[in-house]
MDTraj code that builds the backbone (N, CA, C; nanometers):
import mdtraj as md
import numpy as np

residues = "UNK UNK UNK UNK UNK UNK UNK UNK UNK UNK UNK UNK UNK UNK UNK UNK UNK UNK UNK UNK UNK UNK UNK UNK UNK UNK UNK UNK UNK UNK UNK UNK UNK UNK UNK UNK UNK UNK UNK UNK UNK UNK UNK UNK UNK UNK UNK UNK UNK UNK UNK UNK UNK UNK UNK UNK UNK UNK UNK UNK UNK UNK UNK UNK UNK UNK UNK UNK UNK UNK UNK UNK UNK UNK UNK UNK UNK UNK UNK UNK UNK UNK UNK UNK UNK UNK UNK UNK UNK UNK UNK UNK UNK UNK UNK UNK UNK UNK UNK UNK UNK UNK UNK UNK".split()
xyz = np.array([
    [-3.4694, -4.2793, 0.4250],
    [-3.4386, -4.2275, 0.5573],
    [-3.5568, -4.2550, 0.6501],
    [-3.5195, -4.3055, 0.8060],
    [-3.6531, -4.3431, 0.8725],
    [-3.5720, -4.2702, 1.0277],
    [-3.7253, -4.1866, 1.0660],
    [-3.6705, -4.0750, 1.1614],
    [-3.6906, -4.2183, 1.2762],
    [-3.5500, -4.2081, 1.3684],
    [-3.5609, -4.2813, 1.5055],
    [-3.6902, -4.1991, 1.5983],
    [-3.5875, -4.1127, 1.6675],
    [-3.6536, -4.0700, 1.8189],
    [-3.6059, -3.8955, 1.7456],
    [-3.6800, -3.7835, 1.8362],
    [-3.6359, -3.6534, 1.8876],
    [-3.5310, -3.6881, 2.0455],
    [-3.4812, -3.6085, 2.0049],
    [-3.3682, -3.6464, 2.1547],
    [-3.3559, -3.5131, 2.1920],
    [-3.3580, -3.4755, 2.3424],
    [-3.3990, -3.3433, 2.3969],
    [-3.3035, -3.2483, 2.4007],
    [-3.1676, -3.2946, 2.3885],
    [-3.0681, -3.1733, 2.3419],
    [-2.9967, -3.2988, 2.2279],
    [-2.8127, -3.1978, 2.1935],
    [-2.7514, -3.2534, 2.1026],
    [-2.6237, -3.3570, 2.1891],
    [-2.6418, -3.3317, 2.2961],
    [-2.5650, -3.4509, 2.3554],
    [-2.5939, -3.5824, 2.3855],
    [-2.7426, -3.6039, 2.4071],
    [-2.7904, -3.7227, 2.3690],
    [-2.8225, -3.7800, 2.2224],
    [-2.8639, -3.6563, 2.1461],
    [-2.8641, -3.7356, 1.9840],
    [-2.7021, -3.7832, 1.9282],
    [-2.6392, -3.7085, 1.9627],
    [-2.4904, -3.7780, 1.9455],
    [-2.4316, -3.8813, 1.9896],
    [-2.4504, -3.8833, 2.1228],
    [-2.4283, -3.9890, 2.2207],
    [-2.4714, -4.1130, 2.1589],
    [-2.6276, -4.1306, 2.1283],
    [-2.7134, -4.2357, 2.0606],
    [-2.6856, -4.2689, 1.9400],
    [-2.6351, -4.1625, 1.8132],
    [-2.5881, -4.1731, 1.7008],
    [-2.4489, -4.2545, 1.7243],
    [-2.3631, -4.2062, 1.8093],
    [-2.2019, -4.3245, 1.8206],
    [-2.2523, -4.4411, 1.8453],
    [-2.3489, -4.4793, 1.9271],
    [-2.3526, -4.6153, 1.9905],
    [-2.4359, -4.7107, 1.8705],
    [-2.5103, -4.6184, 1.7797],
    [-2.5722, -4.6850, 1.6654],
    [-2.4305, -4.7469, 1.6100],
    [-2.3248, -4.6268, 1.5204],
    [-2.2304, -4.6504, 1.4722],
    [-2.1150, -4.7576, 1.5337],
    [-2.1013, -4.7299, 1.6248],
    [-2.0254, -4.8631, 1.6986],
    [-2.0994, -4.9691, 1.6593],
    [-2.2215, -4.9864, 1.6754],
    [-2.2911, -5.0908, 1.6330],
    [-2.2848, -5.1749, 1.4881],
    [-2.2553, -5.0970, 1.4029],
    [-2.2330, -5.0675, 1.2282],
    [-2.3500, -5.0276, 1.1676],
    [-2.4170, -4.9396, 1.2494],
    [-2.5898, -4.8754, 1.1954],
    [-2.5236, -4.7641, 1.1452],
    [-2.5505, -4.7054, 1.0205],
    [-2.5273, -4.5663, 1.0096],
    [-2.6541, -4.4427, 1.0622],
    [-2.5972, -4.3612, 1.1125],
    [-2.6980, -4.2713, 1.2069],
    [-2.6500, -4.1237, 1.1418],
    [-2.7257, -4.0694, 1.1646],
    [-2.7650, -3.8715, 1.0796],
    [-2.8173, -3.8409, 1.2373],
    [-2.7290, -3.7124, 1.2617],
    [-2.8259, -3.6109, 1.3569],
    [-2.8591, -3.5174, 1.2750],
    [-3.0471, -3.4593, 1.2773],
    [-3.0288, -3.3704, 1.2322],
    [-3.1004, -3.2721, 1.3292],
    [-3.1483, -3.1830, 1.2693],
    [-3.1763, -3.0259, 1.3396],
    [-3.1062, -2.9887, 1.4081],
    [-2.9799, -2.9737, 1.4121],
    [-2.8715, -2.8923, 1.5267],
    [-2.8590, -2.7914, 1.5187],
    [-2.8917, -2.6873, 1.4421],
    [-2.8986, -2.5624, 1.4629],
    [-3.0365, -2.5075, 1.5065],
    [-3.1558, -2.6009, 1.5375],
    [-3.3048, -2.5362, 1.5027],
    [-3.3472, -2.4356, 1.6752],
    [-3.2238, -2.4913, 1.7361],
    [-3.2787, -2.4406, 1.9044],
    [-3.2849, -2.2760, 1.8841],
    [-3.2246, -2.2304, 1.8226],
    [-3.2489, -2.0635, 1.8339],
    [-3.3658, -2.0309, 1.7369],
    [-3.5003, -2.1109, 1.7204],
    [-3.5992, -2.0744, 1.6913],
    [-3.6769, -2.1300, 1.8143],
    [-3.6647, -2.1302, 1.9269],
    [-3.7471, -2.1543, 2.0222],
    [-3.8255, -2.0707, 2.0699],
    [-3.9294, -2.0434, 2.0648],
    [-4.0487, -1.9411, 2.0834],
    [-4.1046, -1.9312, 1.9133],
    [-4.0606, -1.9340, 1.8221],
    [-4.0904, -1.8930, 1.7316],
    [-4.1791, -2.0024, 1.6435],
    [-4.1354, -2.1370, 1.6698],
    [-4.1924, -2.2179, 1.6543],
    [-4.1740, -2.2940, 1.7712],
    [-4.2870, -2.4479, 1.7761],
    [-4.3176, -2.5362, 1.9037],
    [-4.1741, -2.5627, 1.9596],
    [-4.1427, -2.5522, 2.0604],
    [-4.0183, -2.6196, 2.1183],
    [-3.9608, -2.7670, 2.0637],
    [-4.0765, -2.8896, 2.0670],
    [-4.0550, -2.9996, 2.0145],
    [-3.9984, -3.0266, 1.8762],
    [-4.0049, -2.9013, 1.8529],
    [-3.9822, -2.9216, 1.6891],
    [-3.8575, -2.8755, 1.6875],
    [-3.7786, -2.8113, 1.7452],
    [-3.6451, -2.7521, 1.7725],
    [-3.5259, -2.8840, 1.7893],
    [-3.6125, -2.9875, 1.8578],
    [-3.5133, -3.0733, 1.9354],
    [-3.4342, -3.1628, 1.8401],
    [-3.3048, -3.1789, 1.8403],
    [-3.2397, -3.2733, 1.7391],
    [-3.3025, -3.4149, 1.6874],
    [-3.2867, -3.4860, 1.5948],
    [-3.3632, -3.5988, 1.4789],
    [-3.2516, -3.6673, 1.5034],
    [-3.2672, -3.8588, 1.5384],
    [-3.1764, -3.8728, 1.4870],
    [-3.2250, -3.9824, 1.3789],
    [-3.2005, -4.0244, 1.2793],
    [-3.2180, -4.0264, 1.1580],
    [-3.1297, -4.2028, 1.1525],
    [-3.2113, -4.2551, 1.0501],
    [-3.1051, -4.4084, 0.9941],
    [-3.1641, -4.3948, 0.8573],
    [-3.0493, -4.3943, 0.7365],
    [-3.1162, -4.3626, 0.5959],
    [-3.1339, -4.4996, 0.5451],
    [-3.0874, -4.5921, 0.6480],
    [-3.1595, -4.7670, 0.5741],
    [-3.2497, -4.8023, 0.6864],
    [-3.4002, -4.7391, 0.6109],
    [-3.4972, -4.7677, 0.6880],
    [-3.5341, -4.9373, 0.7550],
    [-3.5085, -5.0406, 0.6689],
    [-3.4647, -5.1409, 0.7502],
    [-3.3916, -5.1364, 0.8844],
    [-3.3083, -5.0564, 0.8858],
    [-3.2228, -5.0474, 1.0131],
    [-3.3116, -5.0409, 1.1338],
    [-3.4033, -4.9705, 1.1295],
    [-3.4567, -4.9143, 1.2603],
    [-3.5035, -5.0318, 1.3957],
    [-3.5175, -5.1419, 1.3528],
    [-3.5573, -5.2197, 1.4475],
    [-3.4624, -5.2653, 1.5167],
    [-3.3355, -5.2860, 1.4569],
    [-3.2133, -5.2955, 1.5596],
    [-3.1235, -5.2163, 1.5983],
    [-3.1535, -5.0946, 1.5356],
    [-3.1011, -4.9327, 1.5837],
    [-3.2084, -4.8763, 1.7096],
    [-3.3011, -4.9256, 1.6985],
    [-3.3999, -4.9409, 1.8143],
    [-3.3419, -5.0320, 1.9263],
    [-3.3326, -5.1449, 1.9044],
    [-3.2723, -5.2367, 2.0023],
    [-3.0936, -5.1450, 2.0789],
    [-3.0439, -5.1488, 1.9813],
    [-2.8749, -5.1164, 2.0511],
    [-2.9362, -4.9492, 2.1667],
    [-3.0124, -4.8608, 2.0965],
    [-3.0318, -4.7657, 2.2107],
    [-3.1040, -4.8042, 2.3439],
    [-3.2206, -4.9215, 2.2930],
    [-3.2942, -4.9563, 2.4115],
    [-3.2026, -5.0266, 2.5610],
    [-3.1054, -5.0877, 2.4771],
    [-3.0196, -5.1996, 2.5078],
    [-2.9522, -5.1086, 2.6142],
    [-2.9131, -4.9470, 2.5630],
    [-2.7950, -4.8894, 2.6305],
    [-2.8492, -4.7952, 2.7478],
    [-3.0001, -4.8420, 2.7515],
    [-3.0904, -4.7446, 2.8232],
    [-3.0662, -4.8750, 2.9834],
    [-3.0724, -4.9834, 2.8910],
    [-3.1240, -5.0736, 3.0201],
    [-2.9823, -5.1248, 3.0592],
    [-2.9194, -5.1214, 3.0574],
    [-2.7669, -5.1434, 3.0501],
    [-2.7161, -5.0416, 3.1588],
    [-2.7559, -4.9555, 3.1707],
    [-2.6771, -4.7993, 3.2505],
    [-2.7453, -4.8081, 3.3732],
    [-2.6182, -4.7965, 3.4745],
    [-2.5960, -4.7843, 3.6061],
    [-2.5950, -4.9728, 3.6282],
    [-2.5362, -5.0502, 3.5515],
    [-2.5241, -5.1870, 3.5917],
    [-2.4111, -5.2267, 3.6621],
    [-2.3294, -5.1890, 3.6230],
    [-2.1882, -5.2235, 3.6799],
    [-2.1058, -5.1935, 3.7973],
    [-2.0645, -5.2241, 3.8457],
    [-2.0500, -5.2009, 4.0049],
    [-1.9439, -5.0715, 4.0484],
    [-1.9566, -5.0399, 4.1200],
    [-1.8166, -4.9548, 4.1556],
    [-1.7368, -5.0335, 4.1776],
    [-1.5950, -4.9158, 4.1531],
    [-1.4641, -5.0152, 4.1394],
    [-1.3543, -4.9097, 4.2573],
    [-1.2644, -4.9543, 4.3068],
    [-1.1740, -4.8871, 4.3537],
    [-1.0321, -4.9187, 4.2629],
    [-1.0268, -4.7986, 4.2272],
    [-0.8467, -4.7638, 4.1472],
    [-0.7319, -4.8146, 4.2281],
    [-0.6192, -4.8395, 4.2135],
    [-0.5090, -4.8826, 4.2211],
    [-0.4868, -4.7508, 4.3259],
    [-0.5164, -4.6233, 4.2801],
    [-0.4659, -4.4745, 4.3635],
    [-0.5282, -4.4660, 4.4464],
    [-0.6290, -4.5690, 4.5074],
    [-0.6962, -4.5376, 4.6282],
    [-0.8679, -4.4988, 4.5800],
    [-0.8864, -4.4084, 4.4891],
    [-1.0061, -4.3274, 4.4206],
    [-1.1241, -4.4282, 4.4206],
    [-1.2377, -4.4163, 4.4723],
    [-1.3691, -4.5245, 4.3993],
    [-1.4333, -4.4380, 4.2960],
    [-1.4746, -4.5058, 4.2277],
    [-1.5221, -4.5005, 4.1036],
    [-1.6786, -4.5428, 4.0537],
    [-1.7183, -4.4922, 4.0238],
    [-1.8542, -4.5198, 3.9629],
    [-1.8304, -4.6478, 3.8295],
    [-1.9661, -4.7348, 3.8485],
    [-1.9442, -4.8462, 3.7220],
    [-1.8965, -4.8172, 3.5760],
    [-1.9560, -4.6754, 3.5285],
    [-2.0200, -4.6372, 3.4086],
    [-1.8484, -4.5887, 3.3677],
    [-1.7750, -4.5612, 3.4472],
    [-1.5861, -4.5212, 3.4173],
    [-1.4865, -4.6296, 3.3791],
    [-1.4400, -4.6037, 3.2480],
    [-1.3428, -4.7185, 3.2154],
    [-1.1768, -4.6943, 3.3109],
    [-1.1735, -4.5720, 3.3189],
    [-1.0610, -4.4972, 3.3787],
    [-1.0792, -4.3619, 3.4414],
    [-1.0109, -4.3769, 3.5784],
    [-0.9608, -4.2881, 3.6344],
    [-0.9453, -4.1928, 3.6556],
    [-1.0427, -4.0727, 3.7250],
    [-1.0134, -3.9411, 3.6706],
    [-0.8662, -3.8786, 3.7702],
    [-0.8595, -3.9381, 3.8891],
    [-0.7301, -3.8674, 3.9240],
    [-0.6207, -3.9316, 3.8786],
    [-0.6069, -4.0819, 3.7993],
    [-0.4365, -4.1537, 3.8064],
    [-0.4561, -4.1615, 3.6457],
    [-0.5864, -4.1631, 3.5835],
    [-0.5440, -4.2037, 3.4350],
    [-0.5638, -4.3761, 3.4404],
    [-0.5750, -4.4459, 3.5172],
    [-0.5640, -4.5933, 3.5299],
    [-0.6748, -4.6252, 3.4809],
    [-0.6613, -4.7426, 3.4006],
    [-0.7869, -4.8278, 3.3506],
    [-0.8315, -4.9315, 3.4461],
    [-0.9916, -4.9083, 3.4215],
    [-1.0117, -4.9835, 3.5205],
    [-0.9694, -5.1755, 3.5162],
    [-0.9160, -5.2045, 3.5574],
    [-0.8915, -5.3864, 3.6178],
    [-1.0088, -5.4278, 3.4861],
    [-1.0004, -5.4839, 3.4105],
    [-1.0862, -5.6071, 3.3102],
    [-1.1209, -5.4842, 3.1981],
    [-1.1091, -5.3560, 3.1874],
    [-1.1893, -5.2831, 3.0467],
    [-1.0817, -5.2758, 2.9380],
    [-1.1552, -5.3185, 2.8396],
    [-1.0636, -5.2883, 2.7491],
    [-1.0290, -5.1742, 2.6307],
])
top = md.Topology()
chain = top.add_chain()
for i, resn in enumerate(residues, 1):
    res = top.add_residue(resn, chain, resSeq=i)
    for name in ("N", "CA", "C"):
        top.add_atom(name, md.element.get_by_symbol(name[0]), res)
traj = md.Trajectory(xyz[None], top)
């Protein structure tokens, strides 16, 4: 097992753990319960692990998160079919449900 990063809540260690797995990296979050020891021990130490148990992995489980760091906010706004604009980062639609034109 080779610890990646601490990630500052559990919505980013998850977030980062799918995009490993999409990738075909296998990814572990761990410490998800440790936040209700905050004060009791260092805060940093509370914060979720996320974990690759084929320590080989890490250099391109490194790459796919770096990748998704530099990747975000690239894509352009789009306007929906319903009129709605849209931010790049949306495959679909929050008022019609419509996918956006080219996502698959």
């Amino acid at each position: 097992m080779k610890l990646l990063t601490r990630c500052a809540n559990l919505v980013e260690a998850h977030h980062w753990a799918n995009l490993l797995q999409a990738a075909g990296i296998r990814a572990e979050v761990r410490n998800t319960w440790l936040s209700g020891a905050v004060g009791d021990i260092p805060q940093r130490e509370t914060w979720p692990q996320l974990w690759v148990p084929v320590a080989q992995d890490e250099a391109a489980a490194m790459d796919v998160i770096e990748a998704a760091g530099r990747d975000a906010g690239k894509l352009p706004v789009w306007r929906c079919r319903c009129g709605e604009l849209l931010e790049g980062q949306f495959a679909q639609c929050w008022n019609c449900g419509a996918s956006r034109p080219g996502a698959a």
